[in-house]
C-alpha positions, 0 to 999 in steps of 0.5 A: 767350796761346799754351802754350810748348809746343803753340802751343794756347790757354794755360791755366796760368802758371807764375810761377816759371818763367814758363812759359805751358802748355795742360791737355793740355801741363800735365798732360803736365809733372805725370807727367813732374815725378813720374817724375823724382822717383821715378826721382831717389829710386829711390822704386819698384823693379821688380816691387814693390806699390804701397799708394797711400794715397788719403783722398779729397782732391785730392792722393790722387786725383791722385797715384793717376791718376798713378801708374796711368797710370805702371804701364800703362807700368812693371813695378809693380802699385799696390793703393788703401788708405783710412783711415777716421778715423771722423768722421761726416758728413766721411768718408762722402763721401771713402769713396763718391768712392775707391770711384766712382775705384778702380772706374773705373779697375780698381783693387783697394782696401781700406779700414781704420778706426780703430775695427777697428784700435784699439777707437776712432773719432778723435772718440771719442779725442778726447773721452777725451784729457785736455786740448786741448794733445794736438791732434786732429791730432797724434792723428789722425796717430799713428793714420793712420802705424800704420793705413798701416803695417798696411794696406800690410803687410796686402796684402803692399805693398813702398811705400807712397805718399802724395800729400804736395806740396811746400806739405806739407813746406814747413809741416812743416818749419816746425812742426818748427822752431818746435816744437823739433823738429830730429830729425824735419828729419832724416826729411824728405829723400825718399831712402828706401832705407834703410827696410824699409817705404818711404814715399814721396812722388811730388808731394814737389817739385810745388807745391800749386797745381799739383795743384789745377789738375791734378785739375781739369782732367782732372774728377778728383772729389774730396771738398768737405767740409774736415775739421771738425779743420783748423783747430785746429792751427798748419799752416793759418796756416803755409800762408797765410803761405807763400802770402803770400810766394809771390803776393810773390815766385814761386819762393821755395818752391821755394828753401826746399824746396831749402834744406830738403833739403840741412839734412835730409841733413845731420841724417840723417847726423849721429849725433845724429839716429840712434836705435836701433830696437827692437820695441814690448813690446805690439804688436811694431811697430818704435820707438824705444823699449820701448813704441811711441807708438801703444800709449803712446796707446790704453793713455792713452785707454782708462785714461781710459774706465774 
C-alpha cells in the first residue's frame, strides 16, 4: 500500500477521507492541519510568548514539538509550563519525562504545584471535600485553570496553549449538554480574540487517533501511567461511545465538531450567555461574581480541616 502523497510505503489510513500516508507525509499533514488552525483563529500573534502547557501526556508533548518546529520558522517564543496536581506515584514520572523533552529541545519550563499555590495536594482536597458528588475531576480542574492562569501570567505569557483534540471537545460538550450546562457551549468555539489571557488549542480540529500515531512515530515519550482519578467521572463512557459511532461510520466526528461550533458561535452571540466580569473580592482574579470559584473552593476545604 503506497502513501497518496510520496508513492513510500503507507502507514496510516485515514477512514474519513480515505486517504493512505507514510509517518514522514503523516507527520507533515499534522504541523500543516495546526498551522491552519492557528492562522484560522489568529490564535498566536506576532512577537508573543507562548505558555504551552505540558502534563506529560501524548497530547501535551505533541503539541510542544509542534509548535517548537513552528517557532523556528515564525516570530514567537514558547516557554513550557507544568502542573503538578500532587498525586504520589502518578506525576513523578510526567515531571522526569517533561524535563527529559524540554532539556532536549533547548526549552525553558517551570513547574507549579498545587500544594505552593494553594496550601493543598489534589489527593489532600479530596479527602477534605464533603461528599463524592464534587468529583475529583471537577476539583482538579478548577484548580489546573487558576494554576495555568498564574503560571502563564508568572512568566509574562500573552497565549497559553494546551494540547485539547478534537475527541476532548466532542466529550465536552456532551457532558455540558447532559448536564445542563448550555452556557458554557458558548465558551467552545476556538476564536479567542476577545480574551486578555488567550487559551487556545492548536489540535482542536485533529482527532485523538491522529495524535496517538503521531507521538508514536516520531518516539515522542510519554508518560504510561493513567490517572488513578480517570475513571470516575462520566468522560471515559463518553469517549467510548464516540469511538463506537467512529469505527461505525468514519467522519462523524468530524460532523458533530462542525455542528458543535456553529451552536457555540450562536451562544456566545446571544445575550444570555453574556456575563459581566468582575474581580474576586479575595484573590482579585477575574469571574463572574464577587467571590471566584477557586477561593469558593479553598475557603470550603479548608473549614472542613479545622
Amino acid at each position: 500500500m503506497a502513501c497518496d502523497r510520496c508513492k513510500n510505503q503507507a502507514a496510516y489510513t485515514r477512514k474519513y477521507s480515505g486517504e493512505k500516508l507514510c509517518s514522514q507525509c503523516f507527520s507533515k499533514s499534522i504541523v500543516k492541519k495546526t498551522a491552519k488552525t492557528i492562522s484560522k483563529y489568529k490564535m498566536i500573534k506576532h512577537n508573543e510568548l507562548v505558555a504551552v502547557a505540558v502534563s506529560g501526556g501524548k497530547d501535551s508533548l505533541a503539541l510542544l514539538k509542534v509548535i517548537h518546529e513552528m517557532s523556528l520558522t515564525h516570530n514567537f517564543k514558547i516557554k513550557v509550563i507544568t502542573i503538578d496536581e500532587g498525586i504520589p506515584g502518578y506525576r513523578n514520572e510526567a515531571l522526569e519525562i517533561v524535563k527529559k523533552v524540554c532539556l532536549e529541545l533547548n526549552v525553558e519550563y517551570k513547574i507549579y504545584s498545587y500544594k505552593d499555590l494553594f496550601d493543598l495536594t489534589l489527593d489532600e482536597a479530596l479527602d477534605l471535600r464533603e461528599n463524592e458528588k464534587t468529583s475529583s475531576c471537577s476539583m482538579c480542574g478548577t484548580f489546573r485553570r487558576r494554576a495555568m492562569d498564574y503560571a502563564a501570567k508568572d512568566i509574562g505569557a500573552d497565549v497559553i496553549a494546551t494540547g485539547h483534540n478534537l475527541d476532548d471537545t466532542l466529550q465536552t460538550f456532551v457532558i455540558n449538554m447532559l448536564s445542563g450546562d448550555t452556557t458554557k457551549v458558548g465558551w467552545m468555539n476556538p476564536d479567542t480574540a476577545v480574551n486578555s489571557l488567550r487559551k487556545i488549542k492548536p489540535f482542536c480540529e485533529i482527532y485523538e487517533s491522529e495524535i496517538v500515531f503521531y507521538a508514536f512515530t516520531n518516539d515522542i515519550p510519554f508518560q504510561s501511567e493513567p490517572c488513578p482519578h480517570m475513571n470516575e467521572g462520566i468522560r471515559t463512557d463518553i469517549r467510548e461511545f464516540l469511538n463506537l459511532l467512529e469505527s461505525q461510520r468514519s467522519g462523524i466526528k468530524n460532523n458533530l465538531y462542525q455542528s458543535i461550533i456553529k451552536v457555540s458561535e450562536v451562544m456566545k452571540n446571544s445575550n444570555s450567555n453574556t456575563k459581566e466580569k468582575t474581580n474576586c473580592e479575595k484573590c482579585g482574579s477575574e469571574c463572574t461574581g464577587n467571590v471566584c470559584s477557586v477561593c469558593i473552593l479553598v475557603s470550603k476545604l479548608k473549614s472542613n480541616q479545622t
